[in-house]
N, C-alpha and C positions, 0 to 999 in steps of 0.2 A: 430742350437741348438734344442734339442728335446724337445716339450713341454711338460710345467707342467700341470699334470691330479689331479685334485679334483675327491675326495672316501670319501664317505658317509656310515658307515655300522653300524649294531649294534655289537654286541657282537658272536652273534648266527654265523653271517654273516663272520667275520672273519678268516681267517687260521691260526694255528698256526707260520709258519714264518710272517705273518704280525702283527699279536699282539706280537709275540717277537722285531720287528723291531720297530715298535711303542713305546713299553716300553723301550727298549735299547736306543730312545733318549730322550727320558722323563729322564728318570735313569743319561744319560749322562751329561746332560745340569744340572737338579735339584739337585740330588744328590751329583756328582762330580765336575762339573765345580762351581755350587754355594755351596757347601759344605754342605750339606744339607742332613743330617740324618735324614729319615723321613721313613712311612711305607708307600710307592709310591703304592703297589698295595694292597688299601685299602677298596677293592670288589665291588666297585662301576662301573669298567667299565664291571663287567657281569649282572649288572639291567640290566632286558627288558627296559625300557625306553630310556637307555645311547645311544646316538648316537657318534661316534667315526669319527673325518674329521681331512682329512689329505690331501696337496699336495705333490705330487710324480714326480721322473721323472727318466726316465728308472731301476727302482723298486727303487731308494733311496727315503726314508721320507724326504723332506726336511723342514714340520712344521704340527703341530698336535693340536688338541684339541678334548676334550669332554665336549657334551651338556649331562646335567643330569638335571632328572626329581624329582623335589624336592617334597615331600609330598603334598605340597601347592598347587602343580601346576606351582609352578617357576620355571622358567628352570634355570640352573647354571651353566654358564660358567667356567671349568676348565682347566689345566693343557697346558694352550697356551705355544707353546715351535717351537723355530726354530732351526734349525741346524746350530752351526757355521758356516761352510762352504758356507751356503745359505743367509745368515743374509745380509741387506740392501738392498734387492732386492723385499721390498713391500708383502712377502708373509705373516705375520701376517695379516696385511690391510685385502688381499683376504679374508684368510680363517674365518677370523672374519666375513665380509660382508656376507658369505655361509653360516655361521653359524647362522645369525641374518634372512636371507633368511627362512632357517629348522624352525626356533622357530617361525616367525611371530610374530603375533600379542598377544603371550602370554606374559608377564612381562618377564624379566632377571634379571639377578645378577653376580656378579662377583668379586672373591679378588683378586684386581689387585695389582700386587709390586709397589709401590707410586712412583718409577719411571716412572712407565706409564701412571701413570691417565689422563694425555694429551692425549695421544693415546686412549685410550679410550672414552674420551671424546669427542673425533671426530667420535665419532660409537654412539654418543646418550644416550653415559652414563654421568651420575652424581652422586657424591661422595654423600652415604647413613649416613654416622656415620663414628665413630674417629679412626686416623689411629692407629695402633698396631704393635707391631714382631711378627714375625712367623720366627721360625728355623732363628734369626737373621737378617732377613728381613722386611726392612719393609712394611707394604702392607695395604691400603684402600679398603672397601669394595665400590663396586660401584652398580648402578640400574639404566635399562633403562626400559620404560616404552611405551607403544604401542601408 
């Protein structure tokens, strides 16, 4: 079986079939699969700061996220997404771990779907304040701290 490759890039760094590929399973999974009418490209993944991580494996995306650089200096975990296809095979685990690697020792944050809070909580997060909807969802803000 061919291994899966961790990719680190910003925005700059990207090619256009990779940030199409990238957005087409955000779009896939958020949008369609959870039904979710939302403005998914909401100009944040062309900040200089956004860093963009993704596992791959012979060019398919199989899970994605982006770190963003919040005014504060927090960095803000978004848009954590796996591919059907790939799902229960530990690759959110990874790319969270890479991505908590990238940020160090500055604060996080993250709206996690209150189904995951567990999952997350095993990466050193803790629930910040009270869950809420989003697009029907419900989702907890969460914080981990250095």
């Amino acid at each position: 079986m061919p291994s899966t490759q961790l990719r680190i890039a910003g925005f700059a760094d990207l090619d256009a079939r990779t940030f199409h590929d990238l957005v087409r399973l955000r779009v896939d999974v958020f949008v369609v699969e959870q039904e979710c009418a939302y403005p998914e490209l909401d100009g944040r993944d062309i900040e200089p700061g956004t860093r963009h991580l993704w596992l791959a494996r012979d060019g398919a995306v199989l899970a994605y996220l982006r770190i963003l650089a919040d005014p504060d200096g927090v960095a803000r975990i978004g848009r954590v997404v796996v591919a059907p296809s790939a799902r229960g095979a530990g690759h959110a685990g990874e790319l969270l771990a890479a991505a908590l690697a990238e940020i160090g020792d500055r604060p996080c944050v993250l709206e996690a779907q209150s189904h995951l809070v567990d999952f997350y909580a095993r990466h050193g997060f803790t629930v910040s304040g009270p869950e809420y909807v989003e697009d029907g969802i419900p989702h907890t803000p969460m914080r981990r701290d250095p």
